[in-house]
N, C-alpha and C positions, 0 to 999 in steps of 0.2 A: 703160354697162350693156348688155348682150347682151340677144339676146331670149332666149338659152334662162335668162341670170341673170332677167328679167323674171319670165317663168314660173313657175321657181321660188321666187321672191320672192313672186309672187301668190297663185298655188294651195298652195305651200307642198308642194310635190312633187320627189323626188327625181330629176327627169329631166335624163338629159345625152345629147348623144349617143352611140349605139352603147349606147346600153342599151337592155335587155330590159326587154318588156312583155309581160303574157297582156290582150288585148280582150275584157272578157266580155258585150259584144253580139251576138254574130255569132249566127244561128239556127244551129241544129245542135252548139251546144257553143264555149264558151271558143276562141280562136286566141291563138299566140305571136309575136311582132315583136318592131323591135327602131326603134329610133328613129333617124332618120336626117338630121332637123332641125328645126325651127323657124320661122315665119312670124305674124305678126299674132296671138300670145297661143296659135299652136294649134303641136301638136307633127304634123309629118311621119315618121308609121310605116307600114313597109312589112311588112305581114303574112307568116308565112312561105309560102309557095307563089306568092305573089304577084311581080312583075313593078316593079310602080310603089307609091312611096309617096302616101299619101294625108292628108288633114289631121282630125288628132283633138284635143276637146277635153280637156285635161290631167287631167282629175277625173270623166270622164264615163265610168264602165265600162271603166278602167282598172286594170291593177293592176302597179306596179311591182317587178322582180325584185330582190334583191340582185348587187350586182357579186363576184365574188369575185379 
C-alpha cells in the first residue's frame, strides 16, 4: 500500500497526485493547488503562486476538485 492509497483509505478522500485542491484556510479568501505528494498521513500541495509545496492535513480545510 502507498501512502497516497493510505490516505485515501483513511480519510476516505479523493486525493492523487496532480490533483486539484482549493485550501480554504488561507486569510484573505479560499487559494487553488494542486497536489504534489505524499508523506506520513499528510498530502504535499503547492499553492498556486507559490514556489514550494508544503504539508497539509487531508480533511482539514480542503476541498477536492473533480478530474475531468
Amino acid at each position: 500500500m502507498t501512502k497516497m492509497d493510505y490516505i485515501r483509505e483513511r480519510y476516505k478522500v479523493p486525493a492523487k497526485r496532480g490533483g486539484r485542491i482549493i485550501y480554504k484556510g488561507c486569510l484573505g479568501g479560499d487559494r487553488a493547488g494542486i497536489i504534489t505528494g505524499s508523506s506520513y498521513g499528510r498530502l504535499r500541495i503547492r499553492l498556486n503562486g507559490e514556489k514550494i509545496s508544503l504539508y497539509y492535513h487531508p480533511t482539514w480545510k480542503i476541498e477536492y476538485l473533480e478530474r475531468n
